[in-house]
N, C-alpha and C positions, 0 to 999 in steps of 0.2 A: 485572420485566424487568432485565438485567443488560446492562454497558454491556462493560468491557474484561475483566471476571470471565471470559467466553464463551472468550477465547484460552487463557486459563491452566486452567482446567477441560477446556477440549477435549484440549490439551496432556495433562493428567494422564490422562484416558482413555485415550487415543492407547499412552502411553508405559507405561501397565499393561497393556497389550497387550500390546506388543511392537511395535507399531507407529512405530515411530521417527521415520521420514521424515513419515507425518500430523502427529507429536506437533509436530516442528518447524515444518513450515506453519503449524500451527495458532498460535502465537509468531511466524513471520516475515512472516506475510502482509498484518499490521497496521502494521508498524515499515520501510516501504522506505526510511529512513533511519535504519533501527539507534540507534535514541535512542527509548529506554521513554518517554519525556514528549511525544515526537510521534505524537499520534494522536488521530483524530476521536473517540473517545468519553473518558471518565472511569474513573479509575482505582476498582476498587470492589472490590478486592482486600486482602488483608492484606498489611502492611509486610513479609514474609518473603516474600510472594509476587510484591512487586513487587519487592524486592531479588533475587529468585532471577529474573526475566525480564528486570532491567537488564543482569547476569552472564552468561546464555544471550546473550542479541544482542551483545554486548560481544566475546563467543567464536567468535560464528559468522562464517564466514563465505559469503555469500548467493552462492547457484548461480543460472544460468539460470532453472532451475525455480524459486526462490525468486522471482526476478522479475516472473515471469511471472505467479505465480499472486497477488502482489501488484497487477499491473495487471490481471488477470482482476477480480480485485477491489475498482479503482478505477470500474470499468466498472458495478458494480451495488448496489441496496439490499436489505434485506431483502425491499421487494416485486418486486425484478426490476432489469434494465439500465434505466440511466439515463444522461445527457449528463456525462460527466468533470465539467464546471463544476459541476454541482450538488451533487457531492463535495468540490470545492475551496472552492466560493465565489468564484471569479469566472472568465473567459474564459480557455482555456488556452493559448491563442494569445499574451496578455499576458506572459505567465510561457517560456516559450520561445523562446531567443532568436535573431534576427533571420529568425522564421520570417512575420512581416509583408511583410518587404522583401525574403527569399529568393521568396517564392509570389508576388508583382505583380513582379517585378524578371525573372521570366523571362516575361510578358505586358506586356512596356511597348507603349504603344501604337505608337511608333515602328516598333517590327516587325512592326506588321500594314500597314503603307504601303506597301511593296516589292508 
């Protein structure tokens, strides 16, 4: 089983292709913050190949589609969709800010008394 090896291999198929646009997915949809060292799995690749996927995300820069297909991504495991948190490791509501006190601050109970 291969942990971060999977982007950069997909990448090189992609890109002997001709397929461009996959080859890049396959590199940005790991990295939604553009830093080779954050990301849920382990690097299992050769020193030349992670130096070459620091340089690509260093360069790019992330389109909509990039985005998107990163949080299409946040959203599932290899056995299917699963709850954000379970990817984070902990509530995503925590991490969010003042999305506690935006979501009860327009149900205060005050306003249900009128």
């Amino acid at each position: 089983m291969t942990s971060m090896r999977y982007s950069i291999e997909g990448y090189n198929f992609a890109a002997e292709r001709g397929y461009n646009l996959l080859g890049r997915i396959c590199l940005t949809h790991s990295h939604p913050l553009q830093d080779v060292d954050a990301v849920f799995g382990n690097w299992d690749c050769s020193n030349e190949e992670y130096k070459f996927v620091k340089e690509y995300l260093g360069n790019v820069q992330y389109s909509a589609y990039d985005k998107l297909i990163q949080l299409c991504d946040a959203l599932a495991l290899p056995t299917g969709y699963c709850l954000m948190e379970k990817r984070i490791g902990k509530s995503i509501y925590s991490i969010l800010p003042n999305v506690i006190e935006n979501t009860f601050e327009l149900y205060n109970i005050e306003h249900f008394k009128n």
